[in-house]
N, C-alpha and C positions, 0 to 999 in steps of 0.2 A: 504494500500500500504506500501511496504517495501522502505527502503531508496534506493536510486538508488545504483546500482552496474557500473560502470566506466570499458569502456575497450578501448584500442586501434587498430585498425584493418589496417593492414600495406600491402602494398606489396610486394610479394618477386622478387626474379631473374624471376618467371615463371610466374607472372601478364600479362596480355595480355598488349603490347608497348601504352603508353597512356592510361592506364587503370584509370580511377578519383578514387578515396579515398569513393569520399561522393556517388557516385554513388554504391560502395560497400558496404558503411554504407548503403544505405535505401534496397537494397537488402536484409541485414540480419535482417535491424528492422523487413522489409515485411514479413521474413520468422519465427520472433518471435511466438510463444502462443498467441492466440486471446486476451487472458486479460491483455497482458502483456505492457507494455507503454516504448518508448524509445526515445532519442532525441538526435541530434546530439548538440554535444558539441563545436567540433574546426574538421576544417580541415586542413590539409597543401600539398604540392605538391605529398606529399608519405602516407600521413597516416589522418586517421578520429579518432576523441574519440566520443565515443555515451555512454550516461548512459541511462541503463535498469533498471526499476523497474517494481519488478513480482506483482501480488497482493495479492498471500498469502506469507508467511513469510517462503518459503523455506530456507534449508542450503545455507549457500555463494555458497559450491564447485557445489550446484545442478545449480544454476544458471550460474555458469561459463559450467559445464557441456552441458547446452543446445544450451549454445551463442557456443561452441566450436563445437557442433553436428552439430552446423549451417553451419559453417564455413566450415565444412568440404564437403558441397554438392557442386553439381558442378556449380551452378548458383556463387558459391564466387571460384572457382579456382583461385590459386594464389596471396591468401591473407593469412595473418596471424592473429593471433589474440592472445593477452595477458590483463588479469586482469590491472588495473594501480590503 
């Protein structure tokens, strides 16, 4: 296993009204790589940190690339998401 990678997944203006934070974190864990392991970290009224760790030793940018690919399906509309 690789060290985790840390990201923050936010909502934006277009989050469904009451949309939960951690409820969107464990959507994108679900939607991770079968080998891939993630855990939530903090949540707050707007925003979850979850750190991923893949199990092979991909690029950084590939693992941001997948968590980003994630984000973009429609099961997370209206969330964002950056590296921290």
């Amino acid at each position: 296993m690789t060290t985790p990678r840390r990201f923050r997944i936010e909502a934006s203006e277009h989050a469904p009204l009451g949309a939960a934070p951690e409820t969107a974190a464990v959507r994108l864990i679900a939607l991770l790589p079968p080998q891939w392991k993630a855990s939530i970290v903090e949540c707050t009224a707007r925003a979850a940190v979850i750190a991923v760790t893949s199990p092979a030793s991909p690029a950084q940018g590939d693992v941001d690339q997948v968590v980003e690919e994630i984000v973009c399906r429609p099961a997370l509309a209206g969330w964002t998401i950056c590296a921290i």
